[in-house]
N, C-alpha and C positions, 0 to 999 in steps of 0.2 A: 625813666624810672619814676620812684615814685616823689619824689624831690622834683623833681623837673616837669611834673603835671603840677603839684602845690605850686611852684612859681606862675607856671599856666596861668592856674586857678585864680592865683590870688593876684596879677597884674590883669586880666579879664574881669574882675572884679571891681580894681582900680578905674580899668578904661570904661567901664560901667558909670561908675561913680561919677568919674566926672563928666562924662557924658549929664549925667542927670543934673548938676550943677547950670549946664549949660543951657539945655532944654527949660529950667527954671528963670535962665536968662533971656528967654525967647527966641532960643538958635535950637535949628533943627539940626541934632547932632546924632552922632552913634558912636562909641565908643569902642574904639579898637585894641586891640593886647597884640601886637605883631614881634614878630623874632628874625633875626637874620642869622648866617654865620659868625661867630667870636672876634673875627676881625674888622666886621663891619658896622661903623660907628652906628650907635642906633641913633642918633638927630640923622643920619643920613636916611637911612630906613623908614624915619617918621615924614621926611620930606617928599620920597620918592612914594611912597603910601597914598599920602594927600594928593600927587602929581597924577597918580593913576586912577585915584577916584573922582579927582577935577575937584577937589574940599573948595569952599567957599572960603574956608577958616583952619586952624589950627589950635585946639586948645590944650596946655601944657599947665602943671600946676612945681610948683616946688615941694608943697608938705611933705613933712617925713623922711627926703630924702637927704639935704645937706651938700653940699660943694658939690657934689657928681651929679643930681639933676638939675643944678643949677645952669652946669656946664653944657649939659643937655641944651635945656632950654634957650642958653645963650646961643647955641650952635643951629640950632632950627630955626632961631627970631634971622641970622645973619643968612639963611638957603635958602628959604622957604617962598615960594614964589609969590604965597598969598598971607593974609593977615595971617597974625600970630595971638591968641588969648591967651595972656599965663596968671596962674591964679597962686597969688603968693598964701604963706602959712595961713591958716584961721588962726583968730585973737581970740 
């Protein structure tokens, strides 16, 4: 529906973003927006992403989000078979 393309939109957006963050930092990145089924943890879906495309790196940010992408972040630094970038709030 139409809600459920704006979430699309606007986490494609995000994965954008920090993509471009990154690229600023001298890593050749591309930013992904991926979705799995409701029961499957997305650190798990972010891990097995990077696993399939052989990622050199991972990069996660916390802004905007609060406890729940923190949790994220915490759970993909502990699977993730390669380094992890997490990019805390901007000041």
């Amino acid at each position: 529906g139409e809600v459920d393309q704006a979430m699309a939109e606007r986490a494609q957006r995000m994965a954008e973003h920090g993509a471009a963050l990154a690229r600023e930092a001298g890593l050749d990145a591309v930013g992904l927006a991926v979705a799995e089924e409701v029961d499957v943890p997305v650190s798990d879906t972010i891990v097995d992403v990077a696993g399939r495309r052989r990622a050199a790196a991972i990069a996660v940010g916390i802004h905007g989000h609060g406890g729940a992408f923190g949790a994220i972040s915490r759970d993909v630094i502990r699977h993730a078979r390669c380094p992890v970038l997490v990019r805390g709030p901007a000041r």
